[in-house]
Structures are given as structure tokens and as C-alpha cells.
C-alpha positions in Angstrom: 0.0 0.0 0.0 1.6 3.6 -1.0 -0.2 6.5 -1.3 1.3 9.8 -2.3 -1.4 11.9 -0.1 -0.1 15.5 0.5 -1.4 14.7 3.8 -1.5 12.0 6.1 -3.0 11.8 9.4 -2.0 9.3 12.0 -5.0 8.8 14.3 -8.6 8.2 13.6 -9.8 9.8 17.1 -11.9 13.1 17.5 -9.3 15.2 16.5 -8.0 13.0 13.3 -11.6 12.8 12.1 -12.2 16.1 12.6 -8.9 17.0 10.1 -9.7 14.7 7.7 -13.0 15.8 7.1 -12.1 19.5 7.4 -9.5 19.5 4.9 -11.8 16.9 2.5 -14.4 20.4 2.5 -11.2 22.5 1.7 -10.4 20.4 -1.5 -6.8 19.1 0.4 -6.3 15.7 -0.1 -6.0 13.6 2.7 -5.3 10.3 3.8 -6.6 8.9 7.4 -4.7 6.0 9.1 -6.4 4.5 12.4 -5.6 1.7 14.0 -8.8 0.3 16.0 -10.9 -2.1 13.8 -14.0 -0.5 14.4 -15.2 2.8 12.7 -14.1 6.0 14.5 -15.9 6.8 17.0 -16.5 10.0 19.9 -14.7 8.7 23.3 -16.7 11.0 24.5 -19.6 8.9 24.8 -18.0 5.3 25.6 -19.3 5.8 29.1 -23.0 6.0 27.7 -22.3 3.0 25.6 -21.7 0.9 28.9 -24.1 2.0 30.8 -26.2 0.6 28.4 -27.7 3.8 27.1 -26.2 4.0 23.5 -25.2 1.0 21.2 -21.9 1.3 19.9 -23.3 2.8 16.4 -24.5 5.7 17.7 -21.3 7.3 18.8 -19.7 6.5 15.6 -18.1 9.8 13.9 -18.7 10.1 10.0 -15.7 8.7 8.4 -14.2 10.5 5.8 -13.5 8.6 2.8 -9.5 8.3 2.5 -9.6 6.1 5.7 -6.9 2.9 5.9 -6.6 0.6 8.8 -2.9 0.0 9.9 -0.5 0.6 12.5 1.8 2.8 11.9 5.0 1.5 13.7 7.8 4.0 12.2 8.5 7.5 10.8 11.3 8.4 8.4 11.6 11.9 8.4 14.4 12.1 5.5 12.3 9.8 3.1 8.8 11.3 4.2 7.2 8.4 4.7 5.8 6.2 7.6 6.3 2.1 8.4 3.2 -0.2 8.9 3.3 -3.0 11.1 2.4 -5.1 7.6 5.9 -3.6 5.8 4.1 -1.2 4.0 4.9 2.5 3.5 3.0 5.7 3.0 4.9 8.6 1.7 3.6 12.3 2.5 4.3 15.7 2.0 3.0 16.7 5.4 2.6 14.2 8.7 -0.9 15.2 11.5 0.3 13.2 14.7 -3.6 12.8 16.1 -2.2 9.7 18.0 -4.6 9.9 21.4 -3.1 9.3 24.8 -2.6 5.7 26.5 -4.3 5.5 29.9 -2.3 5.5 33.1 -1.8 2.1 34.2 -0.9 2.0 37.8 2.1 0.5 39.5 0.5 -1.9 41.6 1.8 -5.7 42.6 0.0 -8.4 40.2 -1.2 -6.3 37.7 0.3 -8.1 35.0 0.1 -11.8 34.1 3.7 -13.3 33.3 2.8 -12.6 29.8 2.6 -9.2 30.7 -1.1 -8.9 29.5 -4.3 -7.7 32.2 -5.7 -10.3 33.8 -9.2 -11.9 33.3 -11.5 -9.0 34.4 -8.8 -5.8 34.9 -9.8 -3.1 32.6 -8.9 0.4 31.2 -11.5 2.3 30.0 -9.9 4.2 27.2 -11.3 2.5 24.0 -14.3 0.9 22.3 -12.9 -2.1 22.9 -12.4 -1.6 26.4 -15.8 -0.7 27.4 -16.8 -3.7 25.3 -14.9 -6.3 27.1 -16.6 -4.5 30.1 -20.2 -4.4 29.0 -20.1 -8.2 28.6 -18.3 -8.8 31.8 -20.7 -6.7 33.7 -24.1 -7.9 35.1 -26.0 -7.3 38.1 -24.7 -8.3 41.5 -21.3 -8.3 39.9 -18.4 -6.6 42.2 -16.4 -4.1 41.1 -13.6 -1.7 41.6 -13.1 1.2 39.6 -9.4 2.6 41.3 -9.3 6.2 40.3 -12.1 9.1 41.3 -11.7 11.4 38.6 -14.1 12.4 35.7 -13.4 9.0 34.0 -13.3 6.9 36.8 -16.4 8.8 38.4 -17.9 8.2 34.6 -17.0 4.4 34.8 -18.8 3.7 38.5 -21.9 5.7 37.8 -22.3 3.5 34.6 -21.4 0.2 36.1 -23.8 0.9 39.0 -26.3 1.8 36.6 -26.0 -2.2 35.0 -26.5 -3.5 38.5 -23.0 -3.9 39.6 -21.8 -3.4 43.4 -19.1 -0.5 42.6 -16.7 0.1 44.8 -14.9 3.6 43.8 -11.2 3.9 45.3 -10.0 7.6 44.8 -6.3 8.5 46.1 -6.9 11.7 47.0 -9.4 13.8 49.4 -12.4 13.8 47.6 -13.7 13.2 44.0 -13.0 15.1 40.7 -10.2 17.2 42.4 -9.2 18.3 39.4 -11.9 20.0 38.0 -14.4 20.6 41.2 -14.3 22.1 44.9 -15.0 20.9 47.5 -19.0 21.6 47.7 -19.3 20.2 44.5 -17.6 17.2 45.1 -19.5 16.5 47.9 -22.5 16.5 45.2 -20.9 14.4 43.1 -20.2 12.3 46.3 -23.9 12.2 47.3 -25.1 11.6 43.8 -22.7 8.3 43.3 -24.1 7.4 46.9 -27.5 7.4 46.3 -26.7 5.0 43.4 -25.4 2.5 46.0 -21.4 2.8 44.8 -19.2 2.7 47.8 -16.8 5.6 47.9 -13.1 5.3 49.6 -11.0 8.4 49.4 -7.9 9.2 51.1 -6.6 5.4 50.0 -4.2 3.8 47.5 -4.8 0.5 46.2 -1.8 -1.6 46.1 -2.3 -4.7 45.1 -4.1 -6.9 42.2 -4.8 -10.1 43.8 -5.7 -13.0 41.1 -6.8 -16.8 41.0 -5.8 -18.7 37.6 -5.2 -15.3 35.8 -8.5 -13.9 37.1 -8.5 -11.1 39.4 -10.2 -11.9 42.5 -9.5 -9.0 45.0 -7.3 -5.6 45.3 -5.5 -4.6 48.8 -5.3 -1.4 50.2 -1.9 -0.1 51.2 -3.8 -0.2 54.7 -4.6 -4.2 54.3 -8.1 -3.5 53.9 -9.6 -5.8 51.3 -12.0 -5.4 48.7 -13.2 -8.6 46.9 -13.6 -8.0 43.1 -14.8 -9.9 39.6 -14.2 -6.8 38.2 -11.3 -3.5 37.9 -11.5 -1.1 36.2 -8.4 1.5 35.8 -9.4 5.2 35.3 -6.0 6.4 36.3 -5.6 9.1 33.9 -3.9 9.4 30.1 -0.5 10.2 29.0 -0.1 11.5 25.4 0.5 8.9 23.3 3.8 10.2 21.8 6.0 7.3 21.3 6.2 7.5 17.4 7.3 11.1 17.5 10.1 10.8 20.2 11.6 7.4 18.4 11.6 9.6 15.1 13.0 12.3 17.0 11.1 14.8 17.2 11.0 17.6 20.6 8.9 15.9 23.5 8.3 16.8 26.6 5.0 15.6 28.5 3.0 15.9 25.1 4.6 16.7 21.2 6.0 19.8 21.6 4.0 21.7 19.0 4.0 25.9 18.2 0.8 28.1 17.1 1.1 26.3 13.8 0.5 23.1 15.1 3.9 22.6 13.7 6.2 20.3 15.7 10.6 20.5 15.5 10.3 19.3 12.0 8.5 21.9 9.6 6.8 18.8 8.0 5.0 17.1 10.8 2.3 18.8 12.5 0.7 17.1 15.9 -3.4 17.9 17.6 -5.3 16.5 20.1 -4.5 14.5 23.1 -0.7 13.7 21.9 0.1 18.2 21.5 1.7 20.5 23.6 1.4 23.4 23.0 2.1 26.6 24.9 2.8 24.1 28.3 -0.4 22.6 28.2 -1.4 19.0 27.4 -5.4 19.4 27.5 -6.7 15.9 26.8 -9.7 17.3 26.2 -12.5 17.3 23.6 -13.1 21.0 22.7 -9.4 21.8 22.3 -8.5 18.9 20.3 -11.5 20.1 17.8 -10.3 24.0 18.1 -6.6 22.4 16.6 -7.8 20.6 14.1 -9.7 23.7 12.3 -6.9 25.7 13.0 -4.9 23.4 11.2 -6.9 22.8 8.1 -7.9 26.4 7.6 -3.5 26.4 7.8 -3.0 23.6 5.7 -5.5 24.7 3.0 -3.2 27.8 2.9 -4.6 30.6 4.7 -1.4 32.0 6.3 -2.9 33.9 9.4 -4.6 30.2 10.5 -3.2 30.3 14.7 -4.1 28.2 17.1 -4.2 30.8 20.5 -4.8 28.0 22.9 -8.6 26.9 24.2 -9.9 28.3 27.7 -11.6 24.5 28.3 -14.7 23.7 30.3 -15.3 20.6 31.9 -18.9 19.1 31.4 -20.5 16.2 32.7 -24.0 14.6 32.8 -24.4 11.7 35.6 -27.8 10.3 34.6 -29.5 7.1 37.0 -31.0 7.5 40.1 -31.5 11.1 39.3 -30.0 13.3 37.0 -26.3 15.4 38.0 -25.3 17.8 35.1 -22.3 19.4 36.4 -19.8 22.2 34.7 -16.1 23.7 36.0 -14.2 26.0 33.9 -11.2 28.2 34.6 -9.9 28.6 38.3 -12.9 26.9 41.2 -10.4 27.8 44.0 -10.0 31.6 44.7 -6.9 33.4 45.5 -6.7 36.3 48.3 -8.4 39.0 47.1 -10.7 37.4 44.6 -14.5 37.8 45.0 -16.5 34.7 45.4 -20.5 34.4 44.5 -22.1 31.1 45.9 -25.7 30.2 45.6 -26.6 26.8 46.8 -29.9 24.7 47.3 -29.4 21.7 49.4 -33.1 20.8 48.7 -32.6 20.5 44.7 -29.2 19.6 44.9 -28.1 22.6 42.9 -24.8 24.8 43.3 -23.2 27.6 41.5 -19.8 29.3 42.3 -18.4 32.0 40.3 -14.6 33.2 41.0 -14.0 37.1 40.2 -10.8 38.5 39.8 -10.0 42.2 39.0 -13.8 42.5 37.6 -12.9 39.3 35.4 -14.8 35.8 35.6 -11.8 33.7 36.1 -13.8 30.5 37.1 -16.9 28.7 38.3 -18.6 25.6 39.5 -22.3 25.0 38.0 -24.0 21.7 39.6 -27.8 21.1 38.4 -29.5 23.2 35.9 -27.1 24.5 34.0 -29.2 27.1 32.2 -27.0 29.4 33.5 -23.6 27.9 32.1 -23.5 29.1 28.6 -23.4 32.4 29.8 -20.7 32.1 32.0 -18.2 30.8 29.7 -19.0 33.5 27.2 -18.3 35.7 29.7 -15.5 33.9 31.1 -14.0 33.1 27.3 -14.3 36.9 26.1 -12.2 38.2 29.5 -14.0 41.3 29.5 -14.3 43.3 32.9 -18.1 42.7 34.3 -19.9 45.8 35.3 -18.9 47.3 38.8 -22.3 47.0 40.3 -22.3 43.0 40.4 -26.1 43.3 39.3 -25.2 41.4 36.0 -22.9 39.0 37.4 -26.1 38.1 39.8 -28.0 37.6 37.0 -26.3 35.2 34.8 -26.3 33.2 37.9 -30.1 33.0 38.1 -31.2 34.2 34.7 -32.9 30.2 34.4 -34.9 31.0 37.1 -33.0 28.6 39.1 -31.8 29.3 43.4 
């Protein structure tokens, strides 16, 4: 197989999809190399698909129509071309890296078979095929442990606990969603999990996989406590999958360095999505990975003023089940000294909004339960302009649903 596309795309994810099809309206030719058997797909949505709510079809992403299936195992920068695990070769005039991350797979004892494979009923949750091996391990009354207490891993319980499971949720730090939440709305999140009947440890490190003839049958605490388990599931995290670029030696630091450009060290390789850095910042997130690839194709296509400024990202998140939890966090949640805070809270419907003001600037917020209000914010949070003195306005994007 040799193709002599002007552009190849390594990556059949959000971001590689969104390229593809981009520079397809453009009139640049493309070519689209994924690896995963399946059609692409939004990752978005693979924790609706196992809770049961979509089939696997329905997240699928309109494939553009220069799509090949390989695995691209090596880049040769002088030749322009790529390796695929079959021996073939694909020559370009310019490279997309759209590779994804990897998830995080924690160091714990027994995690690996001697084959160095997951045993019988560990799981990531990172792909389609992932949350397939889960859906058909999953039934009610099963017991499982999802190690990690961040969006994904709060994702992953809240699904399984929705198919019946027992969920046990282990979460290293002080409470769940640090990342992206405060404390108050964590404690939402907590409650809504709860009420779902999944068993919530935080403050503990799991360190140990305990298995019977290459099945897992328990995890240890680094306390001795022990959880029984058919099930794990790892929602540690992702790391930018950037393993091509640094063997073909390209600059890497915790993502594929990248410039405004999307343009990596070699002028002829460009790199979006999960796998960039750009500016310092690996995003791993949705919106941004989108926002590159447009830049890029309105670049690619020619347009020489096509920049890519960086994406001020909000985190969004619908926990449906036993009751519905819709849930937003963008920019700073956690004020510094000086900063004005607005908090309006309703213990009775479960809804809580917190807005972070700095120098007459939105700099953050926390939206929990009708989220009316939250397109609002982030326009006003995205455009950085200073908010009226009075506060009156401020007040009223808060409650403008009618909502607290």
C-alpha cells in the first residue's frame, strides 16, 4: 500500500476525524490512518455506551472517505514516509500526529500476568474495545472496583452501577473530581454516586491486584483492607501517546511539543489532540483537540494567518441514573486572596453555583444542576471582558434560568 497523499493523518480519534474531514471540504487531499478495527468513533460517549444507554453505532463519527486501517510503527523523516506493522509504506508531504493518549496504568503488585497482559477481568476504559470487554463482563450483583475518582473513573462507576454492579470507587486523594471541582461540589458528586449505591473510599491507594488462575479476584489497600472484586477497572488518567514522535526524533516533553502552527521541531509534521503541547499545556480534552484541528486545516488549505491561540476549556459532565447530575467547571474553582467569590446553593434540589471574580474578570466557576446558567458564564469567562462594577449582572447570569 503507497499512497502519495499531500497529507497524512496518523490517528482516527476526534481530533484526526475532525482534520480529515475539514481538509476533504477544503479540497486538500488527505489520507486517514487509524488503527482500532472498528469505525471511528466519539470517546466521549463510551461511558453512555456501557451503561447501556447508547449501542456502539451511535457514537460513531462520520468517516471520511480516504480512511486505511494500519498501524503505523515507524516514521522516516528524511524519506517522508511512515512504516506499517504489515511492511508497508506511505509517503507524504506533510505528517498530522492525532495519535490519542494511553491510559495510566498504575504500579500496583500483580497487575500483569507473566505474559505481561491484564488479567481476566482488569480493565482500562480508554477505547471501544475496552468498554466492550466491560459491558459483557458486567451484570447485576457483579463486584467491582473502579481505582481512580476522577471524571473518567467517576464516569466508569456511575455506569457500572447503573448495569446492576456493586461498585466500589477507590479515589487517592481527598475527595472526588479534584481536578476539576471544589469541595462543595464534590460532595454533590459524592452524594449523587451514593445514592446510586457505589461505595466511595477516598484518602486510599490501592496496592495490590490479587488474582486466581489469571482472574482477578480482590485488590488490597496499602492499609490491608480488602476489597473482593470480579471486576477493575483503571481510570487512572492518560498520558499523550507520543511514542512515534520521540523514536523519530522529534521535541517531547509531556505531550509533542507543538508551536501556534501546530507545527512540531520538524517543519513537515504537525501534531493535535491529546498527543500536542502546546504553549505548556497538554489538554486531553474534547473542545481543544476540535479548536486544533480547524486551525490546522484552515493552515493547511493555505490561509497563512490560521493560529491556534490555545482553548480556555470547560469541563462538562452529565451523571444520569437514580436522578439526574449535570455538572460544569471552567477556569480557576479555587479563589486566590483578594478574589470575590459568588455562591448560591440549594441543598433541597441539589443545585450549586460558584463564580470566582478576579480584577472585575470571571476567572472560574462551579455549575452543579440546571445549567441554564452555564452558557453564559463561559461567554463571559471566554471573552475576559471586565463585568460591570455593580455585580447586578454578574447576579443575573447566575439566576437568569430562574434557578436558586
Amino acid at each position: 500500500m503507497t499512497s502519495n497523499s499531500r497529507v497524512v493523518v496518523i490517528g482516527a480519534g476526534l481530533a484526526g476525524v475532525r482534520l480529515a474531514r475539514r481538509l476533504g471540504e477544503l479540497g486538500v487531499p488527505a489520507l486517514l490512518v487509524g488503527d482500532e478495527e472498528h469505525r471511528p468513533y466519539n470517546r466521549v460517549l463510551l461511558a453512555e455506551v456501557l451503561a447501556g444507554r447508547y449501542a456502539p453505532e451511535v457514537i460513531a463519527l462520520p468517516a471520511p472517505a480516504g480512511l486505511v486501517r494500519a498501524k503505523v510503527t515507524g516514521i522516516d523523516r528524511t524519506r517522508r514516509t511512515v512504516t506499517c506493522a504489515d511492511g508497508s509504506e506511505i509517503a507524504y508531504d506533510t505528517l498530522v500526529l492525532a495519535t490519542g493518549s494511553n491510559p495510566v496504568l498504575p504500579p500496583l503488585r500483580g497487575l500483569f500476568t507473566p505474559d505481561h497482559v491484564l488479567p481476566e477481568g482488569v480493565h482500562a476504559f480508554r477505547t471501544l474495545d475496552d468498554c466492550l470487554g466491560l459491558s459483557k463482563a458486567v451484570r447485576p450483583g457483579v463486584r467491582a472496583v473502579v481505582i481512580g475518582g476522577g471524571l473518567l473513573g467517576v464516569s466508569a462507576a456511575r455506569a457500572l452501577a447503573t448495569r446492576g454492579a456493586q461498585v466500589v470507587l477507590a479515589q487517592q486523594s481527598e475527595r472526588l473530581m479534584e481536578r476539576q471541582l471544589d469541595p462543595a461540589a464534590s460532595k454533590l458528586v459524592r452524594r449523587h454516586l451514593t445514592d446510586l449505591g457505589v461505595e466511595i473510599h477516598t484518602e486510599c491507594r490501592v496496592r495490590d491486584v490479587r488474582c486466581v488462575g489469571g482472574a482477578v479476584r480482590s485488590v488490597e489497600m496499602s492499609d490491608g483492607y480488602t476489597l473482593d472484586a470480579d471486576l477493575v477497572v483503571l481510570a487512572c488518567g492518560v498520558s499523550p501517546r507520543a511514542g512515534l514522535a520521540k523514536e523519530a526524533g522529534l521535541a517531547v516533553h509531556k505531550g509533542i511539543l507543538v508551536d501556534d502552527t501546530l507545527r512540531t521541531s520538524d517543519p513537515h509534521i504537525r501534531a493535535i489532540g491529546d498527543c500536542a503541547q502546546h504553549d505548556g499545556t497538554v489538554y486531553g480534552l474534547a473542545a481543544p483537540a476540535l479548536e486544533q484541528a480547524d486551525a490546522l486545516a484552515e493552515s493547511l488549505a493555505g490561509d497563512p494567518a490560521a493560529r491556534y491561540g490555545g482553548t480556555r476549556a470547560l469541563t462538562r459532565l452529565t451523571l444520569s441514573g437514580n436522578g439526574v447530575l449535570d455538572l460544569a467547571a471552567f477556569g480557576e474553582t479555587e479563589p486566590r486572596p483578594g478574589d470575590d467569590v459568588v455562591q448560591l446553593a440549594d441543598a433541597t434540589r441539589g443545585t450549586y453555583r460558584k463564580v470566582v471574580v478576579r480584577d472585575d474578570r470571571l476567572v472560574g466557576g462551579v455549575l452543579v444542576g440546571e445549567l441554564g446558567t452555564v452558557g453564559a458564564l463561559a461567554r463571559a469567562w471566554e471573552g475576559a471582558e471586565p463585568l460591570p462594577s455593580d455585580g447586578g449582572p454578574l447576579l443575573h447570569l447566575l439566576t437568569n434560568d430562574g434557578g436558586s
